[in-house]
Every structure is written in structure tokens, then in C-alpha cells.
FIKERO-472528 format. One record per residue (C-alpha): residue number from 1; residue in three letters; x, y, z. Coordinates in Angstrom, 1 decimal, padded with zeros to 4 digits. Layout:
N
{n:NUM; res:ALA; u:X; v:Y; w:Z} $
...
% end
This chain:
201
{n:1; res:UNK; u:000.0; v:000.0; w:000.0} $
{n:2; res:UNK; u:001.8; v:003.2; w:-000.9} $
{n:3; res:UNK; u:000.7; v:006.6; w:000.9} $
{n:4; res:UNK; u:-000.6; v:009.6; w:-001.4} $
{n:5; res:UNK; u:001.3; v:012.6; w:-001.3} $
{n:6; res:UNK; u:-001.1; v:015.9; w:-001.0} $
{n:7; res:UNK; u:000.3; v:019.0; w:-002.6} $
{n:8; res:UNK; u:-000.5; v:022.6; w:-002.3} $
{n:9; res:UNK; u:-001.6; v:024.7; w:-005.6} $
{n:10; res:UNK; u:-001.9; v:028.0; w:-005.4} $
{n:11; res:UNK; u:-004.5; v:029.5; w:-007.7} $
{n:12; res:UNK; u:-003.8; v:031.8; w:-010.2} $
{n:13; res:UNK; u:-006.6; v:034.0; w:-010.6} $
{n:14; res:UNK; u:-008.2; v:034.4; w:-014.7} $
{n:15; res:UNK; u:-007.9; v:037.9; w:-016.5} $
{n:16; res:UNK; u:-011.0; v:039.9; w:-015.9} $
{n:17; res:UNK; u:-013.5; v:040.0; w:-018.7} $
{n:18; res:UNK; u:-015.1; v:043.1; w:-019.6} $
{n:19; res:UNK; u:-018.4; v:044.1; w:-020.9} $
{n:20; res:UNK; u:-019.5; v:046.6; w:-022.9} $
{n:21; res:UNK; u:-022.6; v:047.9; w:-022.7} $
{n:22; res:UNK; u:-024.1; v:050.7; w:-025.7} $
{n:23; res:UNK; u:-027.1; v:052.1; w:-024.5} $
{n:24; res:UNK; u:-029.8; v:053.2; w:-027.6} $
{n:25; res:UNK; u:-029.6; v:056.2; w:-028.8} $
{n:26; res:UNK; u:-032.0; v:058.4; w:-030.4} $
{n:27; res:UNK; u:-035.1; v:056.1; w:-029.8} $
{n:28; res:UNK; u:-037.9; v:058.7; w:-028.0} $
{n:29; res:UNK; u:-040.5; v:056.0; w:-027.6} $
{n:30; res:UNK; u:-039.5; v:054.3; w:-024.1} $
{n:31; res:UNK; u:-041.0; v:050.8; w:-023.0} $
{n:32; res:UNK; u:-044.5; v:051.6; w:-021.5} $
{n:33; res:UNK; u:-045.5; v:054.0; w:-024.6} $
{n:34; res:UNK; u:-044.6; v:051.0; w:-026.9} $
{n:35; res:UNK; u:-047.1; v:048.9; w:-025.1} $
{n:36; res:UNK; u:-049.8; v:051.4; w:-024.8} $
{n:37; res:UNK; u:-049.4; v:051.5; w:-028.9} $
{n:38; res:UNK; u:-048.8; v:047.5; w:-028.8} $
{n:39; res:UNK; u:-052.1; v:046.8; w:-027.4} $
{n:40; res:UNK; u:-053.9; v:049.2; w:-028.9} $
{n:41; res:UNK; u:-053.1; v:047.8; w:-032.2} $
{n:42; res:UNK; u:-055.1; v:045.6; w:-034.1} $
{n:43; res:UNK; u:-053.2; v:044.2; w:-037.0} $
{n:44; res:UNK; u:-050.9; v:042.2; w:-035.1} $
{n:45; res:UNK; u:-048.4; v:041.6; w:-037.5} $
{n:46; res:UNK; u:-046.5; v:045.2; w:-037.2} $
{n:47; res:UNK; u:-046.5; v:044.6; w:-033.7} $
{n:48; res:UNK; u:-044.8; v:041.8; w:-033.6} $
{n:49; res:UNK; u:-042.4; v:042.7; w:-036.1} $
{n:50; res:UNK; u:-041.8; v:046.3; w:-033.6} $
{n:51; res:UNK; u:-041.4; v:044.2; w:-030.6} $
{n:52; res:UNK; u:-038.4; v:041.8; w:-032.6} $
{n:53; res:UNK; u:-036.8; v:045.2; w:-033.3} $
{n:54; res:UNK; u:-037.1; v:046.8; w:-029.8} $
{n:55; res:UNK; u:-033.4; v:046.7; w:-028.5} $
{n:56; res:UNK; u:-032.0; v:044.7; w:-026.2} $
{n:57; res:UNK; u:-029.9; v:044.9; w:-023.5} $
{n:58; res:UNK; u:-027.6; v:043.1; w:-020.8} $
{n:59; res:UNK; u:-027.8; v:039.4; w:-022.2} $
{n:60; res:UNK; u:-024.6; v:039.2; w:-021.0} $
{n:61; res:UNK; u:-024.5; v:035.7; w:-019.2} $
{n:62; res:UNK; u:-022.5; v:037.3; w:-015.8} $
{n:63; res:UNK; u:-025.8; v:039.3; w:-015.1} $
{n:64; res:UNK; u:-027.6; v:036.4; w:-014.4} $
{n:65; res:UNK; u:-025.9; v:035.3; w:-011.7} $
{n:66; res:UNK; u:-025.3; v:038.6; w:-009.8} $
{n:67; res:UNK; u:-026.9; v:039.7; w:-006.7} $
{n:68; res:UNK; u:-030.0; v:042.2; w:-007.1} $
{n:69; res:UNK; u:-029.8; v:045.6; w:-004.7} $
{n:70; res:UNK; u:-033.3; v:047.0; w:-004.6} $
{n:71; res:UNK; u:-033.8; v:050.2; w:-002.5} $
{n:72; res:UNK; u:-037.0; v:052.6; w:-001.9} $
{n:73; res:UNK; u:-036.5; v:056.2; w:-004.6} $
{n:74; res:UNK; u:-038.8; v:059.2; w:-005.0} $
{n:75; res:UNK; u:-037.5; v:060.3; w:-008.5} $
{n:76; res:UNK; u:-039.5; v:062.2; w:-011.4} $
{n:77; res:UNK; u:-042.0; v:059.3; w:-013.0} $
{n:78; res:UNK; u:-040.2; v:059.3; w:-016.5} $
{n:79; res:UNK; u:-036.9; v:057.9; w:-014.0} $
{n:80; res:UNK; u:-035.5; v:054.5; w:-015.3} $
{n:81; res:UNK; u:-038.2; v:053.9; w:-017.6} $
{n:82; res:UNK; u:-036.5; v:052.8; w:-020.6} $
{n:83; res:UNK; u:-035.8; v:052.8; w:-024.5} $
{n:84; res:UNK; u:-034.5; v:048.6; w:-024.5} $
{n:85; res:UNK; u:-036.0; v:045.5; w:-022.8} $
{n:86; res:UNK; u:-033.9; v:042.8; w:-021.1} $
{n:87; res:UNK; u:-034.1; v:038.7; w:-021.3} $
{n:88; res:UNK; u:-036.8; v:036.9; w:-019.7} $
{n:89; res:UNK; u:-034.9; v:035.5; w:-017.6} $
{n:90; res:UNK; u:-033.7; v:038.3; w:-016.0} $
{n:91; res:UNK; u:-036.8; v:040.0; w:-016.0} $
{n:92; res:UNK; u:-037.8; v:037.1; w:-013.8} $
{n:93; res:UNK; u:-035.0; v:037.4; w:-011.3} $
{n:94; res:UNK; u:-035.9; v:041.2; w:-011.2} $
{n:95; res:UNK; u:-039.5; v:040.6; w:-010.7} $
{n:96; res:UNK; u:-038.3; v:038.1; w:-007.6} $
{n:97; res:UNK; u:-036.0; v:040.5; w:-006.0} $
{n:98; res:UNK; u:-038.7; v:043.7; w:-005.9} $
{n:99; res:UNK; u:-041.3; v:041.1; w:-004.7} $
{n:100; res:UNK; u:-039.1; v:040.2; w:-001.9} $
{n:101; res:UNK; u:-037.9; v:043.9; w:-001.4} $
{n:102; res:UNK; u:-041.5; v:044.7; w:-000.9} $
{n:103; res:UNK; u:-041.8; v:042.3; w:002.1} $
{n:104; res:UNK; u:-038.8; v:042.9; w:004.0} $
{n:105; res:UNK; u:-037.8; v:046.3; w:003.7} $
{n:106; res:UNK; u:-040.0; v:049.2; w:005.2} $
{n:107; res:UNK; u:-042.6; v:051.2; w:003.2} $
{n:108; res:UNK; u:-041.3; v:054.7; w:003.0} $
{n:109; res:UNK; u:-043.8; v:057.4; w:004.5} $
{n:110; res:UNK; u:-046.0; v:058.8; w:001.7} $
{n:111; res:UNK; u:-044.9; v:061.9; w:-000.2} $
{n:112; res:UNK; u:-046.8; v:065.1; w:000.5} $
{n:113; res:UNK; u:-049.6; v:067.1; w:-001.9} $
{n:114; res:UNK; u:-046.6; v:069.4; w:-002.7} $
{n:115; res:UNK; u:-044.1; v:067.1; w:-003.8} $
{n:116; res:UNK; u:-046.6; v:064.7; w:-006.2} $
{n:117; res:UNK; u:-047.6; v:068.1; w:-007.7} $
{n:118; res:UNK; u:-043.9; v:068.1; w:-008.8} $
{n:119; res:UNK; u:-044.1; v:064.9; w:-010.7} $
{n:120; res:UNK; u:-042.1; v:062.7; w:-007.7} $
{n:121; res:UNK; u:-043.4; v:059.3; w:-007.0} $
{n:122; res:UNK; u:-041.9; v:056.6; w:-005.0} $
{n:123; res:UNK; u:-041.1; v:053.6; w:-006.4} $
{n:124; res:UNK; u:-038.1; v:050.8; w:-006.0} $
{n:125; res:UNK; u:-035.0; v:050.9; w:-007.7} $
{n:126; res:UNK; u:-033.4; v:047.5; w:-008.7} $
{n:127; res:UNK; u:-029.8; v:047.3; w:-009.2} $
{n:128; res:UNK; u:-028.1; v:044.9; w:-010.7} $
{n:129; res:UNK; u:-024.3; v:046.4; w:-011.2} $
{n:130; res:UNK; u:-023.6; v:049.5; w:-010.2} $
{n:131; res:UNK; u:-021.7; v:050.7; w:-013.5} $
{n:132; res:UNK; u:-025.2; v:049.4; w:-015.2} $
{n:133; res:UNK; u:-028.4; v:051.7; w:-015.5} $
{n:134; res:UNK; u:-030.9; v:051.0; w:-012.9} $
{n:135; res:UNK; u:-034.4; v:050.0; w:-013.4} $
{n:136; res:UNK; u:-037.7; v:050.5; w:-011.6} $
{n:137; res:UNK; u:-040.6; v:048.6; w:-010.2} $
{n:138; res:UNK; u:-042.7; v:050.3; w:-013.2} $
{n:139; res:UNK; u:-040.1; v:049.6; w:-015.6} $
{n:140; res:UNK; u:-039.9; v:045.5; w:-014.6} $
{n:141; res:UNK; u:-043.7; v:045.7; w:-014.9} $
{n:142; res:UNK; u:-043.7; v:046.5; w:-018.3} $
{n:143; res:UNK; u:-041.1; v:044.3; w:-019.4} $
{n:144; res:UNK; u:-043.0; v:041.8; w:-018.0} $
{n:145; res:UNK; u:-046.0; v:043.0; w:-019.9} $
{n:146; res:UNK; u:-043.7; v:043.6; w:-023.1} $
{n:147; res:UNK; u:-042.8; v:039.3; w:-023.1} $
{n:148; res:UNK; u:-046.5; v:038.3; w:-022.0} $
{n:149; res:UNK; u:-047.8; v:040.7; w:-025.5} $
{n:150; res:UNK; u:-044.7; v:038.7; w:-027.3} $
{n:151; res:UNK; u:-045.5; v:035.3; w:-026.4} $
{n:152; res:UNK; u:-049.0; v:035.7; w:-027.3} $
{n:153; res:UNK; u:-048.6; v:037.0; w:-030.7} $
{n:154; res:UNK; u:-046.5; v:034.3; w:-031.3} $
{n:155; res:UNK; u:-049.4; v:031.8; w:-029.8} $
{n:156; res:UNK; u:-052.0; v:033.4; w:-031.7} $
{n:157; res:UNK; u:-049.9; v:033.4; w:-035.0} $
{n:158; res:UNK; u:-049.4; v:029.7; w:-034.2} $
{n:159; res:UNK; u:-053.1; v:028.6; w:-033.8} $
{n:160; res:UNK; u:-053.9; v:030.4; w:-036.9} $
{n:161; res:UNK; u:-051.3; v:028.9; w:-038.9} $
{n:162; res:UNK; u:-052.3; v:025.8; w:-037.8} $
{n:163; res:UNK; u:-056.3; v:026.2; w:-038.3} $
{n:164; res:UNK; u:-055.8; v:027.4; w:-041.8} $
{n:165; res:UNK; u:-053.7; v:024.2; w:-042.8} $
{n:166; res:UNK; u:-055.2; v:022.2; w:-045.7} $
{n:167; res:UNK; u:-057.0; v:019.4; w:-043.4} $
{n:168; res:UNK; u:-057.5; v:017.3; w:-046.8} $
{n:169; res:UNK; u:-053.9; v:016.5; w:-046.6} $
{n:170; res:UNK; u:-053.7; v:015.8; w:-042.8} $
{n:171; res:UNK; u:-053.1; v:011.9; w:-042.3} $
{n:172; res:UNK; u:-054.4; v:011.7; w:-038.6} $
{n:173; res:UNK; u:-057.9; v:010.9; w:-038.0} $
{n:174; res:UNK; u:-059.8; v:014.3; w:-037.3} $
{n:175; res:UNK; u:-062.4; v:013.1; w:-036.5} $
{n:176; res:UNK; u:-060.8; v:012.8; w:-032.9} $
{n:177; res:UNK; u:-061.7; v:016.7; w:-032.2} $
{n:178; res:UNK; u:-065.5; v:015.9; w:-033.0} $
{n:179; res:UNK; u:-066.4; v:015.2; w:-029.4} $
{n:180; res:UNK; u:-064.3; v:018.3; w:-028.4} $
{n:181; res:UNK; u:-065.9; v:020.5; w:-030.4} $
{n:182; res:UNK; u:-069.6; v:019.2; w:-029.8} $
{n:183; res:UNK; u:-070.2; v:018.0; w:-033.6} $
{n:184; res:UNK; u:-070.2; v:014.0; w:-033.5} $
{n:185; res:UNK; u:-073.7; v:014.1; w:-033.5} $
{n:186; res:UNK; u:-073.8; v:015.9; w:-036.6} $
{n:187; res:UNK; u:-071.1; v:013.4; w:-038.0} $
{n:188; res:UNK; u:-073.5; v:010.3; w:-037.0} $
{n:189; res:UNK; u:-076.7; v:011.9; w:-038.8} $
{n:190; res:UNK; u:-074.4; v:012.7; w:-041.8} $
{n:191; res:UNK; u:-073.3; v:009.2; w:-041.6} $
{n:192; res:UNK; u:-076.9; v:007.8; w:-041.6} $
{n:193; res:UNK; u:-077.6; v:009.5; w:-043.9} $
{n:194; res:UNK; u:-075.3; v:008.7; w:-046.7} $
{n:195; res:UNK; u:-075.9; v:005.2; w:-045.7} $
{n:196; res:UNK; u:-079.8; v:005.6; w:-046.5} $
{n:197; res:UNK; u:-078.7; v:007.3; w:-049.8} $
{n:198; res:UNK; u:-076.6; v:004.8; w:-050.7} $
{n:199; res:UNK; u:-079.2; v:001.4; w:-050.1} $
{n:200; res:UNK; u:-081.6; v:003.3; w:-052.1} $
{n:201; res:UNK; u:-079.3; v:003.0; w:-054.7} $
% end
């Protein structure tokens, strides 16, 4: 039996990766106005094709693992609110972090007449690095409304495709959604009755 030497390694720490981060420039429709306009909107199609060209920022994959800091504000109500949207993921983990803000940390006392008059609201802030832009509780909300309109769309655009296939060429047995739909009792008469036509033949 031969003993196993331990050794010591001293680790060597990795060069530090950078991220850039461009900010849009020039858009003047921010986040909530594009969803006012987005469900307002009937024809669905340039709404979906406006939401695939809304910018997006910090997908970088060393955001999602960072720490959110979410403190109370007052700030004007155009503050943090937007001209990009973020992942879903990360909209999650923000959505999780001002949830649990809201329970543990105290309410601030409400702002007076004077100061509302002003345009101030309270709201909290979520920050998730400090060299990034923060983001409010308004601004999470709407990103969250931003993906729910996307995924939608997409469902809707889905169903349709799929109801105006040519059922002629579809090899499963249809007939399956009859009971679903409440018509197998039309089916049966239809069948009884081309069986009638056909003896009298």
C-alpha cells in the first residue's frame, strides 16, 4: 500500500472580462408607450415585427448570476423607464428581488400634496451592477407585460397557422376533435344518412 502525497496549488486568478454595454440612442418611444401602442393595435403583425426590433440589452451571461440591490426612490415618474428591454430571464430574477424587497424592507412614509404636484413618486429601484443603468418597479412591470404581449402574438400566429392548414392532406384521424368540439352528433346523422342514400341506390 503506498501513501498519497497531498500538494498545495496556489491558484492563479483568470484575467478579468469586460463588458461593454451601448445604451440606444435616439429612440424617444421608451418601454410603457410601446405597449400602450402594442395593445392598442389591431393588426398584429407590425406589432410583432416592432417588438423583434425593440433593442435589447444586458444578455450578457454574468448578469444572471449577480446579486439584485433594490432600494426605496422618490424620483421624477419618467426615471428608469426605458428605451431597450432585457431577457426573460432576467426579468424574472428582477420581478423576484422587488417582490421580496417589498416584504422585508419598510414602506417609506407617503410623499406630500406638494411634492406629487412636482411629478415625484416613490417607487423601488433594482440594481443589478452598479456601472449598469438601474431599473424600476414600473419599468420591470412593463417588461414583463412587453414578453406576455410577445409570447401571445407568437401563440396566436401559431393557432392560426395551424387552423388554416389544408385538413384534406392531414393523415391523422380528425375526426378525434368531434367530441371536443360538440359535432359527432352531426357526424352520425351525416353518416346515416349517406348510408340511407346509398341502399336506395
Amino acid at each position: 500500500m503506498t501513501k498519497k502525497q497531498l500538494r498545495q496549488t496556489k491558484l492563479v486568478p483568470g484575467p478579468a472580462r469586460i463588458a461593454v454595454h451601448k445604451y440606444p440612442s435616439g429612440l424617444t418611444v421608451n418601454l410603457d408607450q410601446l405597449l400602450v401602442w402594442a395593445r392598442n393595435t389591431s393588426n398584429l403583425k407590425p406589432v410583432v415585427e416592432m417588438l423583434d426590433r425593440y433593442p435589447v440589452q444586458f444578455d450578457d451571461a454574468y448578469l444572471r448570476g449577480r446579486s439584485i440591490d433594490c432600494q426605496w426612490e422618490a424620483m421624477q415618474s419618467t426615471d428608469y423607464m426605458h428605451t431597450f428591454v432585457i431577457s426573460v430571464d432576467l426579468t424574472r430574477s428582477l420581478q423576484a428581488a422587488l417582490a421580496t424587497a417589498r416584504k422585508e424592507q419598510h414602506t417609506p412614509d407617503e410623499l406630500d400634496a406638494n411634492t406629487k404636484k412636482q411629478g415625484i413618486v416613490l417607487d423601488l429601484v433594482a440594481t443589478i451592477d452598479p456601472k449598469l443603468w438601474k431599473m424600476r418597479g414600473n419599468f420591470v412591470g412593463a417588461l414583463t407585460g412587453f414578453h406576455a404581449i410577445k409570447t401571445k402574438i407568437q401563440v396566436w400566429f401559431e393557432d392560426r397557422k395551424w387552423l388554416e392548414q389544408d385538413w384534406r392532406k392531414v393523415s391523422s384521424n380528425v375526426s378525434l376533435f368531434a367530441e371536443e368540439t360538440n359535432t359527432w352528433v352531426c357526424e352520425e346523422m351525416l353518416s346515416v344518412i349517406a348510408t340511407e342514400v346509398w341502399r336506395t341506390k
